[in-house]
C-alpha positions in Angstrom: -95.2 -87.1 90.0 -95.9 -83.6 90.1 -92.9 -82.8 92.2 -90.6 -84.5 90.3 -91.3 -82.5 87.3 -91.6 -79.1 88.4 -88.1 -80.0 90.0 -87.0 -80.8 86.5 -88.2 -78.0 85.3 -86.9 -75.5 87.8 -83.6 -77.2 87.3 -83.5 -77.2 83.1 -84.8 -73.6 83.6 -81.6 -73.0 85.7 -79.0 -74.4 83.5 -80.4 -72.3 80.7 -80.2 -69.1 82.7 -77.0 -70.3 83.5 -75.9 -71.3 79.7 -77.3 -67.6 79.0 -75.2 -66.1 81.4 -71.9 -67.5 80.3 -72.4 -66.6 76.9 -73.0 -63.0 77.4 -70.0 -63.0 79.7 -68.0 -64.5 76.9 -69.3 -61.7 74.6 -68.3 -58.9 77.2 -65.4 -60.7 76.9 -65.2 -60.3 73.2 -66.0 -56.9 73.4 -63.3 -55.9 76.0 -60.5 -57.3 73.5 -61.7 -55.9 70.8 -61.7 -52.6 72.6 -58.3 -53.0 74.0 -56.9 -54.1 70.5 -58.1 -50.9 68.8 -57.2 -48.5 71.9 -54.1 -49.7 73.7 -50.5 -49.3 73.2 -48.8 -52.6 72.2 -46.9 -54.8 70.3 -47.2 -58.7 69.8 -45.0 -61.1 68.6 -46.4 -64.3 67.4 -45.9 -67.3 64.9 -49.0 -68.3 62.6 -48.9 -72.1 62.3 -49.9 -73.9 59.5 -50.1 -77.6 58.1 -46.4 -76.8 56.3 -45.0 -73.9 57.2 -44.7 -71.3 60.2 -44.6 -67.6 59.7 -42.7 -65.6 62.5 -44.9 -61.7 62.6 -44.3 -58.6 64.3 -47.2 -56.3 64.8 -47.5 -53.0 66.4 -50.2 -51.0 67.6 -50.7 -47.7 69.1 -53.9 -44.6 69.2 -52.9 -41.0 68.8 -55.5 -38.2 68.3 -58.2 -40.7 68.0 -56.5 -42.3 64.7 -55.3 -45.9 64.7 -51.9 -46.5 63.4 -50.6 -50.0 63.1 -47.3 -51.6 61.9 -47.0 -55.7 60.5 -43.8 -57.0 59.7 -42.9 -60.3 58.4 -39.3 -61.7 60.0 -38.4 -64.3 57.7 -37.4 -64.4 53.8 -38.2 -61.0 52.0 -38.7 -57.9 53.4 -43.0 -57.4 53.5 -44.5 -55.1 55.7 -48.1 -53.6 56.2 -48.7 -49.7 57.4 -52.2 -48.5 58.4 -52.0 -44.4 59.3 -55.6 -43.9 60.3 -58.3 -45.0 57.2 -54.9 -45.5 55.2 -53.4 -49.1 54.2 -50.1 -49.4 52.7 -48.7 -52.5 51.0 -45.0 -53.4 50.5 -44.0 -56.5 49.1 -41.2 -58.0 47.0 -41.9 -58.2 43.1 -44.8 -55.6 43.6 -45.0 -52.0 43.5 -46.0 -50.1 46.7 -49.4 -49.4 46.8 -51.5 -47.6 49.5 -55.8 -48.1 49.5 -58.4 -46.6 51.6 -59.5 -49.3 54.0 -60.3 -50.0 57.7 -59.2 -53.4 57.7 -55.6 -54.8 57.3 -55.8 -57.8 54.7 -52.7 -59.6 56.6 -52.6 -62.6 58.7 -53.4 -60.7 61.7 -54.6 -62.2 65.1 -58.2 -63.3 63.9 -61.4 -60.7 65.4 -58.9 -57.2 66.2 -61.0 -55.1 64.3 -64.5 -57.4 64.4 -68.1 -56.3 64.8 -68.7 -58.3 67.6 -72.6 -57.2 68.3 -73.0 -58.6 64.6 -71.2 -62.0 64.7 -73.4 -62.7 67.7 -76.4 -62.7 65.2 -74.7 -65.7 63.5 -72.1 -67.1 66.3 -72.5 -68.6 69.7 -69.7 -67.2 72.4 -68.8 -70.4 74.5 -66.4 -69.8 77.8 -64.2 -72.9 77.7 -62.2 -71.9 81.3 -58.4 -70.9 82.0 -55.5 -71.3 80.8 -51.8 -69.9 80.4 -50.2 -68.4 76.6 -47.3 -66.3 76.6 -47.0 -66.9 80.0 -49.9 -65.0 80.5 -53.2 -66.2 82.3 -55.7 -66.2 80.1 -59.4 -66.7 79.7 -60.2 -69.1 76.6 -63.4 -69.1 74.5 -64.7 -70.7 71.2 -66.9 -68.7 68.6 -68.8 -71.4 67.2 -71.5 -70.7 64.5 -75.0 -71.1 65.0 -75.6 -72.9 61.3 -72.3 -75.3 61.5 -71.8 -74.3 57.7 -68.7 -72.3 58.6 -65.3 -72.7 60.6 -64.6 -71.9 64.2 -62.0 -69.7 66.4 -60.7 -71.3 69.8 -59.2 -68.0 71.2 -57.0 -66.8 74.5 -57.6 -63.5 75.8 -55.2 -62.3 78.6 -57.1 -61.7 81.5 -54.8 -58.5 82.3 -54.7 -56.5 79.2 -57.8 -58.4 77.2 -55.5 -58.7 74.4 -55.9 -62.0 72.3 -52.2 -64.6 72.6 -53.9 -67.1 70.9 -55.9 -68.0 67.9 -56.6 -71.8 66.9 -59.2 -72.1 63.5 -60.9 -75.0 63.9 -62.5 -77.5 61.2 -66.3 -79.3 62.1 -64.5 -82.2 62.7 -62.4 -80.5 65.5 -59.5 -80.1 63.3 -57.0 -77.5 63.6 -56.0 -75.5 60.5 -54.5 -72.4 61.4 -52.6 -71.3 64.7 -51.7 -67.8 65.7 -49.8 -67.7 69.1 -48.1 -65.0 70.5 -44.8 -65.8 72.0 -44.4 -62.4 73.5 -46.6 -59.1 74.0 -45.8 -55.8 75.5 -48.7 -53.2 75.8 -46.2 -50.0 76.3 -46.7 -46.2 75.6 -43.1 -45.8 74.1 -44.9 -47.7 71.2 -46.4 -44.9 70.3 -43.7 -42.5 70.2 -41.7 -45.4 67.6 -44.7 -45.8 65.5 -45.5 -41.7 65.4 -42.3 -42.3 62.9 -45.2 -43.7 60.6 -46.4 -39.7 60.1 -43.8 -38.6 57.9 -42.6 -41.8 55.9 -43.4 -41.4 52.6 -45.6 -44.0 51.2 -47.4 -44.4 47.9 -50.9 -42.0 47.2 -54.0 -44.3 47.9 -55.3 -45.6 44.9 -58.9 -44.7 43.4 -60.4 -48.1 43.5 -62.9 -48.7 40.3 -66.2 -49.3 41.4 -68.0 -52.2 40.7 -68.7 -52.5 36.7 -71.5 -54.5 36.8 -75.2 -53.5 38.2 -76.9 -56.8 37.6 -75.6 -60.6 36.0 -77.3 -63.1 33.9 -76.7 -65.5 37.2 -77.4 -65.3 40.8 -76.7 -67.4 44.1 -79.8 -69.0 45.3 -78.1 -69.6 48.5 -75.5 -68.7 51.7 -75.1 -69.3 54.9 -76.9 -66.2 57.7 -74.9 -63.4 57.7 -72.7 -63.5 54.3 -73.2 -60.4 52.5 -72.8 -59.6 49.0 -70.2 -57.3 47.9 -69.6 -55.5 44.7 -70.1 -57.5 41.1 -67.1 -57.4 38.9 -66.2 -58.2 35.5 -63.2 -58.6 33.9 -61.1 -61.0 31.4 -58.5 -63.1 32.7 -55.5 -62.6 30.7 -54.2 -66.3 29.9 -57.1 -67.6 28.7 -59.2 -64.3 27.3 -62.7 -65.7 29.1 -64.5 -63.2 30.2 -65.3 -63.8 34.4 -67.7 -62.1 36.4 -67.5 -62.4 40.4 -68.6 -61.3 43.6 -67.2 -61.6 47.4 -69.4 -62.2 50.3 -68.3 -61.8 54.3 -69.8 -62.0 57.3 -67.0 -60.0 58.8 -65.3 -63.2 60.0 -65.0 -65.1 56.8 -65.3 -64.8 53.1 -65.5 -66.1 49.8 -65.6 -65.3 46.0 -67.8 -66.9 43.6 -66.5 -66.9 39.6 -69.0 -67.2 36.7 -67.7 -67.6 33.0 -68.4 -69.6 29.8 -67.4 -72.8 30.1 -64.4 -74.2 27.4 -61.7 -76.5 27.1 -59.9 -75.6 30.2 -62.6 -75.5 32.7 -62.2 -77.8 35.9 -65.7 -80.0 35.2 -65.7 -80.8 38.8 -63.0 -80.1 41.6 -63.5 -79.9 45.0 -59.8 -79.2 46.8 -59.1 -77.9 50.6 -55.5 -76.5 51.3 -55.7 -75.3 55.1 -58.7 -73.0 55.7 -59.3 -71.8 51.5 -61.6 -74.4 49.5 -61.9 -74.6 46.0 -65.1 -76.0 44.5 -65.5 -76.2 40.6 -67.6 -77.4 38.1 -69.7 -77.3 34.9 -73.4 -76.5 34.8 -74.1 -76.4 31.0 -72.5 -73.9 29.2 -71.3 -72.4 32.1 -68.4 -72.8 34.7 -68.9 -72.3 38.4 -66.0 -71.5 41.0 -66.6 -70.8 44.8 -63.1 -69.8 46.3 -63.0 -68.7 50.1 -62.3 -69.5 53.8 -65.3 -72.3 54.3 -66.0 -75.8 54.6 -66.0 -78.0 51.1 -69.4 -78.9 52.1 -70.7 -75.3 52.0 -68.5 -74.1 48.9 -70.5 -77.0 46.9 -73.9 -76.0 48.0 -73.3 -72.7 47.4 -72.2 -73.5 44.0 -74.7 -75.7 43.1 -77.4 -73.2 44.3 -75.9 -71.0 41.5 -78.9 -70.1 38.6 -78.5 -68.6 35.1 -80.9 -66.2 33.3 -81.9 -67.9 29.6 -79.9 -66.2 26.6 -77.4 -64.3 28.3 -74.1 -65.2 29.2 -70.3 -63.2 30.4 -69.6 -61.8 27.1 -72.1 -59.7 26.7 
């Protein structure tokens, strides 16, 4: 008897030295593309896939004196393109003046986890190799970030074994569903790219714009709860201009996903409990007294609602103050 379970003891320890070991290989391998994404010369072409529609993109990359510059363009219906020159983000859209902001980030519907702190997601995300397979005609090595709480989505992703770039990018539901696909249909990593996107120096794009900082220091309401990870960003109030309510809000990310959370008075037009999912953004609405709750963002229904009923309000206070 005492053979039998040191045996299964040797052999559970193995497996979990072995389940150890494949997840720190899956985070080298994380690491590596998002190294080569930030460092290499290339360009990818890929479709994003969603439940009704697909979105043909164009994105270009390229380093030069240590400064990232990056070109998206969108190749069907209106001309809309993204330009990052360093720190620099520039927006050009139809029906919408120009407009360049300091950021590091391009908010675009980029391949999911270019620019991602990887050491930090593996706080709140498990790295699980799922084996081989070809994208792009590329051989790849495929891997699922799953998080450790199972209150938040998932990314399925192909990573070309050659270059470490990602080809693939499936978002995936608890329930195994997929909501979003990015896959690449060609790539090139090139250092010709460079010389077409040095053009980027001297186009003339709008001055970045002085961003207001938050106006708020501290709310009559707080959120008792969020998943690990989600941190909050800067409180906001403002007045929405059909209806005159005065709304405060604040965003929280875990530098994979996010979402907003709206406060206001409560009147005749407030949604007294909706709880909609379009693709990967949930809505979740309701009336807690006087007040109205809204949590908007890139998470499951079942997390939107218990982060919005977690929601607490400070006696004789309220948004129009």
């Amino acid at each position: 008897m005492k053979k039998i379970l040191i045996s299964v003891l040797t052999l559970f320890s193995l497996n979990s030295n072995l389940a150890f070991a494949e997840e720190k290989a899956a985070e080298a391998l994380l690491l590596q593309m998002n190294q080569a994404s930030q460092h290499l010369n290339y360009e990818l072409s890929y479709i994003l896939i969603k439940k009704n529609s697909i979105e043909p993109l164009l994105y270009r990359h390229a380093r030069a004196d240590d400064q990232q510059f990056a070109h998206l363009v969108y190749l069907s219906g209106p001309v809309r393109e993204v330009i990052r020159r360093g720190d620099e983000v520039s927006y050009i859209e139809p029906g919408v003046e120009p407009f360049t902001i300091e950021s590091g980030n391009v908010v675009a519907p980029t391949i999911p986890l270019l620019n991602s702190d990887v050491e930090r997601l593996s706080d709140y995300y498990d790295f699980v190799p799922m084996g081989r397979a070809r994208e792009a005609g590329a051989a790849c090595h495929v891997l699922r970030v799953v998080p450790k709480d199972g209150q938040r989505y998932s990314y399925v992703l192909w990573v070309d074994e050659k270059s470490k770039l990602p080809l693939r990018a499936d978002l995936v539901d608890r329930d195994g569903e997929v909501l979003e696909q990015y896959r690449t249909i060609s790539y090139s990593v090139n250092d010709q790219i460079a010389q077409v996107l040095s053009g980027l120096r001297d186009v003339k794009l709008p001055d970045v714009l002085s961003l207001p900082k938050g106006q708020v220091m501290q709310s009559y309401w707080t959120v008792g709860w969020v998943p690990n990870g989600f941190e909050a960003k800067e409180l906001n109030r403002y007045r929405m201009n059909n209806t005159e309510r005065m709304v405060e809000s604040q965003m929280y990310s875990d530098g994979l996903f996010s979402f907003s959370v709206y406060v206001s008075n409560s009147d005749n037009l407030s949604l007294k409990g909706q709880l909609v999912r379009q693709g990967r953004r949930t809505l979740h609405s309701f009336v807690k007294g006087d007040r109205e709750v809204s949590v908007i963002g890139d998470i499951p229904p079942s997390t939107a609602k218990r982060i919005a009923q977690s929601v607490t309000f400070k006696t004789s206070q309220s948004a129009t103050q």
